[in-house]
Structure formats: structure tokens, C-alpha cells
N, C-alpha and C positions, 0 to 999 in steps of 0.2 A: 824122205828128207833126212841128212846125213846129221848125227847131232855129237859136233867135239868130244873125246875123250875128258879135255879140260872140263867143259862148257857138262855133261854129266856127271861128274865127280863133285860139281860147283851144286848142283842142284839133288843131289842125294845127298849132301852135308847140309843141304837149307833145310833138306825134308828131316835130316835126323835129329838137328835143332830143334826144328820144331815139335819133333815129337818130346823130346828131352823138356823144352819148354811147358810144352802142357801137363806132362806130368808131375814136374814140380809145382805148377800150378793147383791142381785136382789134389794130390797130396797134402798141398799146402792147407787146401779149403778140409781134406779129412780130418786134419793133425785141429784145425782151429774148433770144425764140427765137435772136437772131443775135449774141447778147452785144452789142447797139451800148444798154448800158444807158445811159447818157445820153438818149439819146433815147425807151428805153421810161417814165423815172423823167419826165420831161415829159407824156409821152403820159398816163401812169394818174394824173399832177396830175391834168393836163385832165379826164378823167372823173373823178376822185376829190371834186375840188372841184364836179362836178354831184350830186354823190350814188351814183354806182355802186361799191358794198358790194365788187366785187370787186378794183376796183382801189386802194380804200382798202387793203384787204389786203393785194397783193404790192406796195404801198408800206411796209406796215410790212414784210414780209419785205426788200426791200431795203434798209430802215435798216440792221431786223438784222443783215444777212449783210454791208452796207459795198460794194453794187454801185452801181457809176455814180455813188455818194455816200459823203461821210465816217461807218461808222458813229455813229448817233445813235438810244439807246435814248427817249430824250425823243420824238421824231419817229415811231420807231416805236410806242409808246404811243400816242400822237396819234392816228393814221390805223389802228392797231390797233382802238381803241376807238370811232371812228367808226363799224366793218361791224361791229364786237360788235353795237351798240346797235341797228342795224338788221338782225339776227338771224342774222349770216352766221358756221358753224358753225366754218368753218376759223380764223376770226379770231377767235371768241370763245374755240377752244382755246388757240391761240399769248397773246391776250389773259391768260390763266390761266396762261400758261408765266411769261411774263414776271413775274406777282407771286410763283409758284412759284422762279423764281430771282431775286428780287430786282433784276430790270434796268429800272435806270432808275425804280426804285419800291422802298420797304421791300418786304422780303419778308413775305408773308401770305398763307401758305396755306388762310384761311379764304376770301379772293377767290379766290385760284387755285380751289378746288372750286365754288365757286359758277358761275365762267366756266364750267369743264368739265362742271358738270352741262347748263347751259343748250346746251353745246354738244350733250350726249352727250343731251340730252332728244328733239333731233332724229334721233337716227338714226347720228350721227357716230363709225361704228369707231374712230375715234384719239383721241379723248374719252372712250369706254367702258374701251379700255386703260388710259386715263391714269391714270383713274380705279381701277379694277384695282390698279393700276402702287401705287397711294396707300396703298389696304386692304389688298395684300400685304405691304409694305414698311413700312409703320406710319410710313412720310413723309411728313408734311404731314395724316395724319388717322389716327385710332385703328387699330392693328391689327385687320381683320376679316376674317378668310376666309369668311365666308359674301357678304358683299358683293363681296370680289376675286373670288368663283366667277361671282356674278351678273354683275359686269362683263365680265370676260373671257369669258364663252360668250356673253353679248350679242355681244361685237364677232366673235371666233370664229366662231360662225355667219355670219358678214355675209364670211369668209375673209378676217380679219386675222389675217397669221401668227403675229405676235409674239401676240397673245393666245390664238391655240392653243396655241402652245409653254408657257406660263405655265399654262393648261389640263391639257396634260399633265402638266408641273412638279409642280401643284395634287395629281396622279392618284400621279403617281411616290412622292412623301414623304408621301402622305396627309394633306397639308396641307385642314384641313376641309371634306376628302371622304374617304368611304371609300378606302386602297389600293388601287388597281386598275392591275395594269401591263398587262392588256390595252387599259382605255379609255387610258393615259397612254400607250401606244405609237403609237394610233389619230390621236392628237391629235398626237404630234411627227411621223407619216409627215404627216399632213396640212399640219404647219407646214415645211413643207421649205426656204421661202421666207426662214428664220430661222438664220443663223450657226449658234446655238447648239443649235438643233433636231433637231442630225446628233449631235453628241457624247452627249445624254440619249438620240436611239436607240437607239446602240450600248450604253449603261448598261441601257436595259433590257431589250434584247435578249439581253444575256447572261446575264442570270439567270430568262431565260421559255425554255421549252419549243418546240418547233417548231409543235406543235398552236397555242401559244398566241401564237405570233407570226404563224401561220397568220391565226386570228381577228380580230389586230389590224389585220392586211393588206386583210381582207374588209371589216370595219367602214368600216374609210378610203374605200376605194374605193364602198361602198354609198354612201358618205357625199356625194362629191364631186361627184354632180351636181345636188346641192342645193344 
């Protein structure tokens, strides 16, 4: 197949873009790995203004956090919304945070869930939580534990701590789920990764049996090479 002089000159400038593109990307992330942010917040411009989704990203995080730049929620909105659009999962959460706390944008939790579905549609443990985080807490969307259950064992399985712990939580108070302090034990050994995971152990540890703290032990561990 005969392929245009045009038509190949067009597609070894995409290809050398791209290489140009990642490098200042990779760069970017060395230059930040070594705290020299100045120079990574140049770097992830560089590719951000070609189009790469993840540097648009830790551009908004750097707004956020005020590295190598004067916090600026405007900026980070900016370059937040740029990788949302282009369906980058991390950014479309943080995307959602920011209307969820109001930075830099009225607050509107009807955006904020929409970003974090979109996020959590992919796949994205910390979206699923989030979302969790929303139906447990009756912040920012209607109380529902049957949806906080769905969310948090989505993320849970995928071994997000905090949504195991919340999992157990769910199990502990029989929050709509059956009581069950063996699966809520099951869930807080597994969430070990989580501050708070240790203290509802010992809660409900002390009011289970040894058989039945036995079983919780078993479960966990059947569990965990999944």
C-alpha cells in the first residue's frame, strides 16, 4: 500500500510530538520527585499545553497544594478540567472535590457526583469511595446505604483500605446490612492500612468469641489473595 509523502511527513511529526510530549512529562515528574518544583510546574506546562491528560493533572494538584506556585484554585480548575474532559480518572475525581468543597467554584454537589461517577465508572477505587463517603454520610446526596454498600465493596475489593474499613463499619452497626461482627471483623483485619481500622477491631473483638474471631481471621486471609 502506497503511503503519501504528505500523509508520512504528517505522521512522523505526531510521532516526534509525542516523543517531545512524554519527555517533558517524565522530566517534569523527575524535576518534582527532587522537590526542584519550579522546574517540574514548567515541564508539565510544556506537555500540558500539548495535550497530555496527566500533566494537566499534577498541574492542578500543584495549584492546589501552592508547590513551585502561588496557590490558585482558578488555575487549578483550569488544568483540572482540561484531563477530566479528556477522561482522566484522577482528575475528574479531584475535578469533583473541588465543586464538592466549593474552591474556586460555588459549591455543587450535584457536579461534584457527576465528576465522581464518571470517574468511578472507570474503575477508580477513590471515586467509588468517594462516592460511598456521599451515601453514607448523607453529604452532598441523599442518605442510602444500600448504594454506600455498593460503592464501598466495589472499591474494597479492588483493596481500598478506607472503603473496607467503612465496609466493616457498614457490618459493625448494621448499617443496611445485616449485623454481622464476624464479616465486620473480616473487613477491618483486611483494612489494616486505615488509622481507624485498629480501634473498631479491638471493639469488636471484645464482644465475639474466640471461635468467632477465629472465623474472621480465616475469612481475611482466604480473602487476601484475591
Amino acid at each position: 500500500m502506497k503511503v503519501s509523502t504528505r500523509l508520512l511527513c504528517s505522521l512522523l511529526l505526531l510521532a516526534s510530538s509525542a516523543v517531545a510530549w512524554a519527555d517533558d512529562f517524565l522530566d517534569g515528574v523527575d524535576s518534582y520527585e527532587k522537590k526542584d518544583y519550579a522546574s517540574a510546574l514548567k515541564l508539565f506546562k510544556k506537555a500540558a499545553k500539548k495535550g497530555n491528560s496527566d500533566a494537566q493533572f499534577n498541574l492542578g494538584l500543584m495549584y492546589v497544594n501552592g508547590e513551585g506556585v502561588k496557590r490558585d484554585y482558578d488555575q487549578a480548575l483550569r488544568w483540572y478540567e482540561q484531563s477530566a474532559v479528556q477522561g482522566n480518572a484522577r482528575a475528574q475525581l479531584n475535578y469533583g472535590r473541588m465543586f464538592a468543597k466549593g474552591l474556586g467554584v460555588s459549591q455543587d454537589y450535584d457536579q461534584a457526583r457527576a465528576w465522581y461517577r464518571k470517574s468511578a465508572a472507570q474503575g477508580y477505587p477513590d471515586a467509588e469511595y468517594t462516592l460511598g463517603i456521599m451515601y453514607f454520610t448523607g453529604i452532598g446526596a441523599v442518605q442510602n446505604f444500600a448504594q454506600a454498600e455498593s460503592w464501598f465493596r466495589k472499591a474494597a475489593l479492588k483493596g481500598n483500605a478506607s472503603s473496607q474499613h467503612y465496609l466493616g463499619l457498614m457490618y459493625f452497626r448494621g448499617n443496611g446490612v445485616a449485623q454481622d461482627d464476624v464479616e465486620a471483623l473480616k473487613w477491618f483485619i483486611l483494612a489494616d492500612g486505615y488509622k481507624d481500622a485498629l480501634e473498631y477491631r479491638e471493639y469488636a473483638e471484645a464482644k465475639m468469641s474466640k471461635e468467632q474471631i477465629a472465623q474472621a481471621k480465616k475469612l481475611a486471609e482466604e480473602w487476601r489473595p484475591n
